[in-house]
N, CA and C of each residue as an Amber inpcrd file, in Angstrom:
protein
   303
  10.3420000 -44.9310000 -23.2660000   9.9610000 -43.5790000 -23.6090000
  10.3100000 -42.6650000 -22.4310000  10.7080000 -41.5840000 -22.8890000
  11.1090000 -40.5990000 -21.7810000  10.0250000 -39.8170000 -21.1960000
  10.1040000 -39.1700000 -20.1880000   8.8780000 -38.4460000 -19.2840000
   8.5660000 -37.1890000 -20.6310000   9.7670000 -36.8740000 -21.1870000
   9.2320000 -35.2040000 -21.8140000   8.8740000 -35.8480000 -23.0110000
   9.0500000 -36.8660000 -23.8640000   8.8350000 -37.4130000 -24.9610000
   6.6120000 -37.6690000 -24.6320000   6.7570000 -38.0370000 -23.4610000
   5.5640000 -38.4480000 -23.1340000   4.6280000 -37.2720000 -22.9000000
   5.4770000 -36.2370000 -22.4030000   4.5250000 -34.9770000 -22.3090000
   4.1530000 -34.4560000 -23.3820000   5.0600000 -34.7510000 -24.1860000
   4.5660000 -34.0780000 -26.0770000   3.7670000 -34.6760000 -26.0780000
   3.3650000 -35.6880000 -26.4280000   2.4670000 -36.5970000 -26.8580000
   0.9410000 -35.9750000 -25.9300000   0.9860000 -36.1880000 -24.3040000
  -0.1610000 -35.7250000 -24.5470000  -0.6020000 -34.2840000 -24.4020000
   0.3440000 -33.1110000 -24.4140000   0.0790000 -31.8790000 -25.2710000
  -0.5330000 -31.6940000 -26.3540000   0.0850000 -32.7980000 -26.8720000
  -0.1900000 -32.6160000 -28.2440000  -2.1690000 -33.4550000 -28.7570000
  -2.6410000 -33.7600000 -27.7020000  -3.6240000 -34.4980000 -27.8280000
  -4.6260000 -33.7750000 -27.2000000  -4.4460000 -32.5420000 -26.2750000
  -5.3140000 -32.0590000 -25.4600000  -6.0670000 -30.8700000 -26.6410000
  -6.7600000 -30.7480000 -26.1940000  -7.5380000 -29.0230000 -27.2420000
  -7.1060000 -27.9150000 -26.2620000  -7.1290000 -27.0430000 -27.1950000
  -6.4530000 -26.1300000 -26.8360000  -7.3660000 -25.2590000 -26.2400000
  -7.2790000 -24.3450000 -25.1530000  -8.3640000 -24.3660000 -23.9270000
  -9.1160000 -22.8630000 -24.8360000  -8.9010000 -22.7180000 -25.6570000
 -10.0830000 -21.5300000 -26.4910000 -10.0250000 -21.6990000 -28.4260000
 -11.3830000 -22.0370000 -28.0010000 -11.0650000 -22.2320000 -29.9000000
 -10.1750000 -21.4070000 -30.7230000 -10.2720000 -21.1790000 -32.2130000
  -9.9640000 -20.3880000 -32.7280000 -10.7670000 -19.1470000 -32.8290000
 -12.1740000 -19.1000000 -32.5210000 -12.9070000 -18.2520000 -32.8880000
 -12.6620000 -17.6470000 -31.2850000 -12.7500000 -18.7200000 -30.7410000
 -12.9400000 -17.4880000 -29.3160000 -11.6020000 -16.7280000 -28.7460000
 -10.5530000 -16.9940000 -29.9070000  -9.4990000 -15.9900000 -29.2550000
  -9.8700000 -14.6800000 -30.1350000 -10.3090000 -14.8470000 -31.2460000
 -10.8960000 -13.6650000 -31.9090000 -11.9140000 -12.5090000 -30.9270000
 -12.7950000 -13.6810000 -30.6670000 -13.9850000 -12.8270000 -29.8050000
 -13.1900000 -12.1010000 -28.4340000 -12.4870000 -12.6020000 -28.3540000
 -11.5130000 -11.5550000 -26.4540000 -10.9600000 -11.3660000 -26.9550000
 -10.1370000 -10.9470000 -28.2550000  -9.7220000 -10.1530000 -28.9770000
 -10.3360000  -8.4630000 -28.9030000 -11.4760000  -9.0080000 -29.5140000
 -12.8690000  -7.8340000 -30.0540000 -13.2990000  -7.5660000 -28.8640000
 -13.3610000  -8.3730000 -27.6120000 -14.0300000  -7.6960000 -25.9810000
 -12.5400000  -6.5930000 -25.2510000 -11.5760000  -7.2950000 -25.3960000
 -10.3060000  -6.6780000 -24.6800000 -10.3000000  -5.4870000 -25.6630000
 -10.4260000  -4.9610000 -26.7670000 -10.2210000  -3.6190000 -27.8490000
 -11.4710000  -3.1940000 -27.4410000 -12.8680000  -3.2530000 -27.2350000
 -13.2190000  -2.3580000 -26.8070000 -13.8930000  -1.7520000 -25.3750000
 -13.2940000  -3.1740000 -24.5510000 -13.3180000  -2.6950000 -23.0900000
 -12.0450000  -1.8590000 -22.9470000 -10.7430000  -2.0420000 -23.4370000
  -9.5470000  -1.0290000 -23.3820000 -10.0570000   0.5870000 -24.1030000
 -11.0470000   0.8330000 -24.6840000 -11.8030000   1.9170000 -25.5770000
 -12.7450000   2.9060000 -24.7910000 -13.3810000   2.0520000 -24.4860000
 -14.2510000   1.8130000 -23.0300000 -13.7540000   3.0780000 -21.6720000
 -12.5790000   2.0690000 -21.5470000 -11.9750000   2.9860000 -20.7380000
 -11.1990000   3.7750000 -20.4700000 -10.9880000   3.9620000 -21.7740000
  -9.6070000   5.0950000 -21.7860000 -10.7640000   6.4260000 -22.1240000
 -12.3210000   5.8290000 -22.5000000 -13.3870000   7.2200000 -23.0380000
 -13.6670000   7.4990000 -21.6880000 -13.6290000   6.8430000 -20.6120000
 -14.2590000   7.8110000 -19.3990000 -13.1370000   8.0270000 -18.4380000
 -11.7560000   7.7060000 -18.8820000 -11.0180000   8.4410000 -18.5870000
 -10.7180000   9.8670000 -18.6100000 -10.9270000  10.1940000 -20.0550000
 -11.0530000  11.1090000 -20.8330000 -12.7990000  11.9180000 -20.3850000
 -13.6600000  11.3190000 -20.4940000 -14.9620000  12.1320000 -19.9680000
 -15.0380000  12.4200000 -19.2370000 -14.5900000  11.9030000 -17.6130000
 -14.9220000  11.9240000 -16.3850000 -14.2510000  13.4190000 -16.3290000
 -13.5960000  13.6090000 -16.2340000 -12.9040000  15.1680000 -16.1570000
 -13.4220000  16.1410000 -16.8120000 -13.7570000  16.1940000 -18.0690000
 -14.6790000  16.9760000 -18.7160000 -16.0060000  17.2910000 -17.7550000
 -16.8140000  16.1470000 -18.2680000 -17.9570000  16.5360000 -17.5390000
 -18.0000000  16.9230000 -16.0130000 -16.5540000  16.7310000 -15.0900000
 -16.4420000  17.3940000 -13.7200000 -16.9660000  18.8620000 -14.0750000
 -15.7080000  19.4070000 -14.8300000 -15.7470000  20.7590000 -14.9300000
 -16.5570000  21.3850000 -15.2390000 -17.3340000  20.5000000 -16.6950000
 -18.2460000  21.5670000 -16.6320000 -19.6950000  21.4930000 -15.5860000
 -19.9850000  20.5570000 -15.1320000 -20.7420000  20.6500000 -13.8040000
 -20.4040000  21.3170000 -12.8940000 -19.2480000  21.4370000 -12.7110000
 -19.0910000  22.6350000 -11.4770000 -19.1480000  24.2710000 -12.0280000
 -18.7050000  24.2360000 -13.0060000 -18.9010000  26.1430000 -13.8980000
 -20.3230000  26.0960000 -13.6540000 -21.0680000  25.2780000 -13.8120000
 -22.4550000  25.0980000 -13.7390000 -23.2760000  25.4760000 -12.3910000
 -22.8140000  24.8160000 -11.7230000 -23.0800000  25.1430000 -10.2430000
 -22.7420000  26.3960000  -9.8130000 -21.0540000  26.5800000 -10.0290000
 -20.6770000  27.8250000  -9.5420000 -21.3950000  28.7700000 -10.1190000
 -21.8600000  28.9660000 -11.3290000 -22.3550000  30.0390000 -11.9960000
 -23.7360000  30.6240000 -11.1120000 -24.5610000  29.5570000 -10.3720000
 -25.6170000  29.9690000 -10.1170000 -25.4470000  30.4640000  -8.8290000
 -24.4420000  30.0450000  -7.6960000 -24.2590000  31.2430000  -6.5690000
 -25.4440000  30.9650000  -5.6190000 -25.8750000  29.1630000  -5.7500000
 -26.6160000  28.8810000  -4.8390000 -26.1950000  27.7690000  -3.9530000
 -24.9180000  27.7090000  -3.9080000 -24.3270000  26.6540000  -3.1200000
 -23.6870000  27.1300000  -2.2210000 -23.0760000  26.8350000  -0.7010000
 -22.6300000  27.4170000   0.3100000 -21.3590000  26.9590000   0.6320000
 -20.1700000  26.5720000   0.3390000 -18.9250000  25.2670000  -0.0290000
 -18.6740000  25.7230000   1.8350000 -19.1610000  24.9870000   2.8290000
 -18.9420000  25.2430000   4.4420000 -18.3530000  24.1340000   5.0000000
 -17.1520000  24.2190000   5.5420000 -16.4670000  23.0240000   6.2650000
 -16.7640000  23.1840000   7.5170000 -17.1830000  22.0520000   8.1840000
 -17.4770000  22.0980000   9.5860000 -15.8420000  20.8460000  10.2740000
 -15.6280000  21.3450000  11.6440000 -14.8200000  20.4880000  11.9360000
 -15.0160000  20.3610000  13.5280000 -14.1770000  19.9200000  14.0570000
 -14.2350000  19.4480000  15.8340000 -12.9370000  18.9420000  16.9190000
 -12.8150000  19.5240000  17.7290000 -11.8120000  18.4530000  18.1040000
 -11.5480000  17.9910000  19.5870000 -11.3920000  17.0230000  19.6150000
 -12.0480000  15.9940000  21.1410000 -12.3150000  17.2070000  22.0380000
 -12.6910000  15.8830000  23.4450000 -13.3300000  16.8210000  24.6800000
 -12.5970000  17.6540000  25.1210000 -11.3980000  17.4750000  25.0910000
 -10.6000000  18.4850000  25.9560000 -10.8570000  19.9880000  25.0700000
 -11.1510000  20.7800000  25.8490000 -11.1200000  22.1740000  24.9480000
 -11.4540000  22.3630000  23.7000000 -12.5870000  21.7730000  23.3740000
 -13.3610000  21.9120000  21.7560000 -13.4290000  22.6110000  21.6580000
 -13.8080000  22.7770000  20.1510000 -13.7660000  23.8810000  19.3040000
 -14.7430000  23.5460000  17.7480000 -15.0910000  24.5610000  17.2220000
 -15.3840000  24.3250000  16.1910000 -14.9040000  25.5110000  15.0620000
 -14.2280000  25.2590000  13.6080000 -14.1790000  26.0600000  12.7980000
 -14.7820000  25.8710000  12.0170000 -15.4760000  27.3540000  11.6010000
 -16.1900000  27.2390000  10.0690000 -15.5360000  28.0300000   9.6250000
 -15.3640000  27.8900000   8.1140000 -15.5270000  28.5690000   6.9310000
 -16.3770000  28.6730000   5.3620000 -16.6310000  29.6750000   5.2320000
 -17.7200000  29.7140000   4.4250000 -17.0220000  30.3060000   3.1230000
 -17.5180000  30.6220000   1.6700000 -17.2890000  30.7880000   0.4660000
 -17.8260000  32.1460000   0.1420000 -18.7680000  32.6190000   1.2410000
 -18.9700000  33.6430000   1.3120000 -18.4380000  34.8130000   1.8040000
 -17.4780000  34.1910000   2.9440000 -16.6560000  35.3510000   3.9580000
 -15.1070000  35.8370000   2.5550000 -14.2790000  36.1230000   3.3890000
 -13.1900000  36.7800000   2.6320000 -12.1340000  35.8050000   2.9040000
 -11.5480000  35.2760000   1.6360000 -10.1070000  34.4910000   1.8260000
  -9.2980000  34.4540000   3.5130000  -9.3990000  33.6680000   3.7510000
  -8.5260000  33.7000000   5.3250000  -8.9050000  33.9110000   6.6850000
 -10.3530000  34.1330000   6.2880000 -11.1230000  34.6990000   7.4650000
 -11.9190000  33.3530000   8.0930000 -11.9510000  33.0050000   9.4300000
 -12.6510000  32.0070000  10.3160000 -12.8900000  32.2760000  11.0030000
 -14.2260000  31.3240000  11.6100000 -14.9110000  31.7800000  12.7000000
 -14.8890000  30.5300000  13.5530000 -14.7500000  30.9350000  14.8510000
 -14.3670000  29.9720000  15.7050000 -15.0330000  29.8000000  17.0920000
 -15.6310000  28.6830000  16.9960000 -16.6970000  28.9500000  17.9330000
 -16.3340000  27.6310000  19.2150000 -16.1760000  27.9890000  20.1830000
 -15.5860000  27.0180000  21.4430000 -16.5620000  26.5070000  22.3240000
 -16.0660000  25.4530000  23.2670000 -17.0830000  24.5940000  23.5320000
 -18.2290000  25.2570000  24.5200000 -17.6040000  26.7000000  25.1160000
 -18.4640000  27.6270000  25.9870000 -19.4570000  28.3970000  25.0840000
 -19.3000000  28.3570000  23.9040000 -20.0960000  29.0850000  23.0650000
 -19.8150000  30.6340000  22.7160000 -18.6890000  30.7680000  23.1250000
 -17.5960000  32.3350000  22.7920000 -17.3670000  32.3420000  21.4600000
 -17.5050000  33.0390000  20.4110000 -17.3410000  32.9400000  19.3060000
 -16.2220000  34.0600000  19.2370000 -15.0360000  34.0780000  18.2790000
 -14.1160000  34.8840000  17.8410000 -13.7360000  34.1330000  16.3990000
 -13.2410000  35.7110000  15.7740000 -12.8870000  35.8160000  14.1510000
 -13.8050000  36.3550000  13.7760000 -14.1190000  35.5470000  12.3840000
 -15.5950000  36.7240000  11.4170000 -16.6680000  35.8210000  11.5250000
 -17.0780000  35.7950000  12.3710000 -18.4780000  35.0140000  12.3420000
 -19.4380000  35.7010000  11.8800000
């Protein structure tokens, strides 16, 4: 008998590693975990937006970036949501402030 003659044979004797029913059932899990996630694909963005119209609407949030930069000659910039497009305030490690603070 040959090696591949012999491999049929016990292929052909092993079970097959998921019943019939359970290729059905990960059938029915893979369709609606793929469902799953294509819905909060689709939600996650929605509900961003409208949480933020939400927020923004009420004009009680302050959107302020703070930043820093090493010892040599620090500095700090802010900007606020309140000042005017383009405008910063810049405050150095002596405590001299220049721009729109």
């Amino acid at each position: 008998m040959t090696p591949e003659k012999e491999w049929d044979l016990i292929q052909n004797e092993r079970a097959p590693l998921l019943g019939i029913g359970a290729s059905g059932t990960l059938r029915v899990v893979l369709l609606f975990g793929s469902a799953a996630v294509a819905l909060a694909l689709v939600l996650a963005p929605v509900a961003e937006n409208l949480t933020r119209s939400k927020v923004a609407s009420h004009g009680e949030l302050d959107f302020m970036s703070t930043g820093s930069v090493g010892k040599r000659g620090g500095y700090v910039i802010r900007r606020s949501v309140m000042q005017a497009p383009g405008e910063v305030c810049i405050i150095r490690d002596n405590g001299l402030r220049s721009g729109a603070c």
